[in-house]
C-alpha positions, 0 to 999 in steps of 0.5 A: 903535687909535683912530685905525686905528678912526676912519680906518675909519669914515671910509672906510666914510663915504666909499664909502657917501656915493658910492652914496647919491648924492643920498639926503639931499635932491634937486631936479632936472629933466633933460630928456627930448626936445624937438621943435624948430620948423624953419624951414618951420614959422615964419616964418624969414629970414637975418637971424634971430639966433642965440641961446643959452640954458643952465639948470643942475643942481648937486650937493654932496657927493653928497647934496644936489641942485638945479637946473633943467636942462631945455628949458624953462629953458635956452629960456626964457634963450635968449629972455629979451631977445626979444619974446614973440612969438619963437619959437625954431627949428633948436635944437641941444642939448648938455650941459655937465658939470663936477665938482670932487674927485672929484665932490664938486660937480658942475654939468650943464647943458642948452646949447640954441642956436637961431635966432629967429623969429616965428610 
C-alpha cells in the first residue's frame, strides 16, 4: 500500500514539474529580431571574414533556468577577437536546441554568422 502511495506521488511529481517549467528560478534572455548591416551600409571587401558567434541558455530539471541567449551576446563572440572598430554585416541566425531525458536539460542557443567589416 505504500509503495503503490509513493509511486503515485512520485508520478503526480513528475507531471507537475513538466507544466511548472522554469517556476522555481529563471533567468533567460531570447532574442527577439535584429536588423543586420548589408554590405551597402559599410565598408565591405571580398576578403571580409566570416565569423561566427553563438550565446546560449540552459535549463535543468524543468525548474531552474539561465543563460543569455541573444544577439547581443552571440554578436559580441562573433567579434570578440576584432578590432573595436568591426562591424558585423550580412548576418545569418540560427538556433541550435539540445535536450537530454526527456527534457530534464536542455541548452538553446542563438548561432549568428556574418562577415566582418569596417564602418
Amino acid at each position: 500500500m505504500l509503495k503503490r502511495h509513493l509511486t503515485k506521488m512520485w508520478m503526480m511529481l513528475v507531471v507537475a514539474s513538466m507544466f511548472l517549467s522554469g517556476c522555481l528560478y529563471t533567468d533567460i534572455q531570447v532574442p527577439r529580431a535584429y536588423r543586420s548591416a548589408s554590405p551597402i551600409d559599410v565598408k565591405a571587401q571580398v576578403t571580409d571574414k566570416v565569423v561566427v558567434g553563438e550565446s546560449c541558455n540552459q535549463s535543468v530539471l524543468f525548474l531552474v533556468a539561465w543563460g543569455n541567449g541573444g544577439y547581443v551576446g552571440a554578436i559580441g563572440h562573433a567579434l570578440m577577437n576584432e578590432p573595436t572598430s568591426s562591424i558585423l554585416y550580412d548576418v545569418h541566425v540560427d538556433v541550435k536546441a539540445t535536450a537530454y531525458l526527456f527534457g530534464l536539460y536542455t541548452r538553446t542557443c542563438t548561432v549568428v554568422t556574418g562577415k566582418v567589416g569596417s564602418v
